[in-house]
N, C-alpha and C positions, 0 to 999 in steps of 0.2 A: 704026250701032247697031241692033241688033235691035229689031225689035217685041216678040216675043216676053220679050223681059229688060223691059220694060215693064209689060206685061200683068202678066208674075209678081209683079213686084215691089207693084205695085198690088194685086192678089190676097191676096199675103200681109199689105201694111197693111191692107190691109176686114178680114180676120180677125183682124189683133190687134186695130182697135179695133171690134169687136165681142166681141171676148173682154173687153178692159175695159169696156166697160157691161154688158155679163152680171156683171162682179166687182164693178162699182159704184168704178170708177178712174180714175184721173184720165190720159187719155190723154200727155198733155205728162210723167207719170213713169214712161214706158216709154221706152228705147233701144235699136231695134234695129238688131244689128250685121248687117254679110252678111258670113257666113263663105267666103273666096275659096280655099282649100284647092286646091291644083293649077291652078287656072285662071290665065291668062296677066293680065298687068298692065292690058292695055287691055281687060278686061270691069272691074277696078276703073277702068279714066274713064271707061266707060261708064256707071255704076253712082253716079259721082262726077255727072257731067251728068245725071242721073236724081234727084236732089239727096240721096244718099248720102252721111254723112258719118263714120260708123262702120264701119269693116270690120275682122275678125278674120282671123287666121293660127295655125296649128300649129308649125311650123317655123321656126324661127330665120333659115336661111339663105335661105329665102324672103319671110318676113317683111322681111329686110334688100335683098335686091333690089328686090324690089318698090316699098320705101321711097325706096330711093337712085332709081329710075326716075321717078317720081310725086313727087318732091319738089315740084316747081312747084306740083302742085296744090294749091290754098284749103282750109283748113282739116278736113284728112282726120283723124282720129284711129285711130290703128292699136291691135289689141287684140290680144296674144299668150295663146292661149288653147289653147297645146300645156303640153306636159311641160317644166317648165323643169328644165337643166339646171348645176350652177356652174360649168362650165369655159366654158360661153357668155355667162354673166351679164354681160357686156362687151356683148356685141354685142346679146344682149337689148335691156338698157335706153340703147344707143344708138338702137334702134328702135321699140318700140314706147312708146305713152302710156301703155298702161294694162296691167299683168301680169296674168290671171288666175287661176294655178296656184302658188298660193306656198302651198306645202303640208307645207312643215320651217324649221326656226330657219337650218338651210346654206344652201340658195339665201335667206333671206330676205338673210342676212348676206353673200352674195356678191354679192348687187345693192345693198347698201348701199355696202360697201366700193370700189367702181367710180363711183356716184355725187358728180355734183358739180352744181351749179345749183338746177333747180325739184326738189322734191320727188317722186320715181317714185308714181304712184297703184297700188294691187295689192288684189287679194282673195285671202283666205286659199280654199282649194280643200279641201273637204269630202268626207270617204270615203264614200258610201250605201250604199255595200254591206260584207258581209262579210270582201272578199277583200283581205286588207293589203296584195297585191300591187298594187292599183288604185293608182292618182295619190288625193292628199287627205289630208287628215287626221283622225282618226278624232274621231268628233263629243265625245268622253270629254277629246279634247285641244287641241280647238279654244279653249277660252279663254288657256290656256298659251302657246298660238301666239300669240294676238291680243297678249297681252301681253309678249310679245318682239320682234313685229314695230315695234308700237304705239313702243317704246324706241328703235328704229331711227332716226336723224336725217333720213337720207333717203330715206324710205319716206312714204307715208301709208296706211293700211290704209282701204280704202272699203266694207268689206263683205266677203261668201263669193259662192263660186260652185259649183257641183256638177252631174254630169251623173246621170239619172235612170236608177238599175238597169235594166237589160230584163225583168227579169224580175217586177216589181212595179208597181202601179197609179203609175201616176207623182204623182197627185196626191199620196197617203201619201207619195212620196220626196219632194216638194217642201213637204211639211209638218213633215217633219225639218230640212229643211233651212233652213227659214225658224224654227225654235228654235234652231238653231246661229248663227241671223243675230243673232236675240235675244240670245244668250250675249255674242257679240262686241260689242252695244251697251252693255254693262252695263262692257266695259272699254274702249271708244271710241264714245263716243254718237252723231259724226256717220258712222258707219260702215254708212249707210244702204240703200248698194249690194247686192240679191240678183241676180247673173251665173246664171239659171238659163233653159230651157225653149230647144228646138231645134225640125226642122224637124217632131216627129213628136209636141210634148208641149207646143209652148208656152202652147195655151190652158191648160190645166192651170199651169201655172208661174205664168202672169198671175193666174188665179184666188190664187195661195200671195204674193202677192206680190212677183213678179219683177219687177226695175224694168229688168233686162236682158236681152235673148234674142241668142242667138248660133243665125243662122239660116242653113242653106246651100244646099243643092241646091231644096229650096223657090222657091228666087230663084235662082241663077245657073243651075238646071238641073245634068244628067247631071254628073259632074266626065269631065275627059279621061282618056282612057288613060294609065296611066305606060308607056314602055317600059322 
């Protein structure tokens, strides 16, 4: 194992919980994830032996490798925190624990209708910007959603998630975004979950409230080359 994946990782905890005493928060309701995006499965044991136990993914079909490799390991919780799609909704919530991109009534509905057992935990995924074309749902429509999902049998709705414009103070994005949290408490009250602040905003996001950061090259360093 790297030293270096150490270091970092240590690094970026000193920084959030120093971000949470600058917010005045309670460190123990923060969870951060490490986002492993193209990196190979043995940086997540590494990562796991490092006592990592949230890691996130974009990708479905990597998300499910990974999964199927790393099964043996102790309580890993995987977090699918790409674009979900309905024709994968299968293999989705064969894999991961926690959804974070449920951002229409369709895929809510299509990982319902695949479900069987424990209850899929998910956050509804918030537009911040302008552009409809982005993943999310526009903050005008986010109660609608909550309350469609919320009717799902095998869903649980935990909260929103959103990733912060580039082009705006991130704090301002994560102060919308934390009214859109609001919104969603008022039609599922334990829906406490805000999935927000990466490798370049999180103090900001802790400040707003974020009880989850999806953090990556931060910690796992460069991603590799795709060929």
């Amino acid at each position: 194992m790297s030293s270096a994946l150490a270091d970092r990782l240590a690094d970026v905890d000193a920084r959030i919980a120093d971000a949470a005493r600058a917010a005045g928060r309670d460190l123990a309701g923060i969870t951060r994830i490490v986002v492993t995006k193209f990196h190979p499965a043995s940086l997540v044991r590494d990562l796991h032996a490092l006592g990592v136990r949230d890691v996130g993914e974009n990708r479905q079909q990597e998300l499910t490798a990974k999964r199927d490799e790393l099964a043996s390991l102790p309580d890993l919780r995987w977090h699918f925190i790409g674009q979900a799609q309905t024709n994968k909704a299968r293999a989705v919530r064969a894999a991961a624990d926690v959804v974070h991109s449920v951002d229409r009534s369709r895929i809510a509905d299509a990982l319902d209708a695949v479900g069987s057992g424990d209850p899929l935990d998910v956050l509804l995924q918030v537009n911040l910007t302008d552009d409809t074309g982005r993943g999310g749902v526009a903050p005008a429509e986010v109660e609608a959603l909550a309350a469609h999902v919320a009717g799902l049998a095998s869903l649980r709705v935990r909260g929103v998630m959103a990733v912060a414009p580039l082009d705006e103070d991130p704090a301002h994005a994560f102060e919308r975004l934390r009214r859109s949290a609001d919104v969603v408490r008022t039609v599922v009250p334990e829906a406490t979950w805000i999935s927000a602040g990466m490798t370049g905003d999180f103090p900001e996001a802790i400040a707003m409230g974020a009880t989850h950061l999806r953090i990556g090259s931060a910690i796992t360093g460069p991603r590799p080359v795709r060929g």
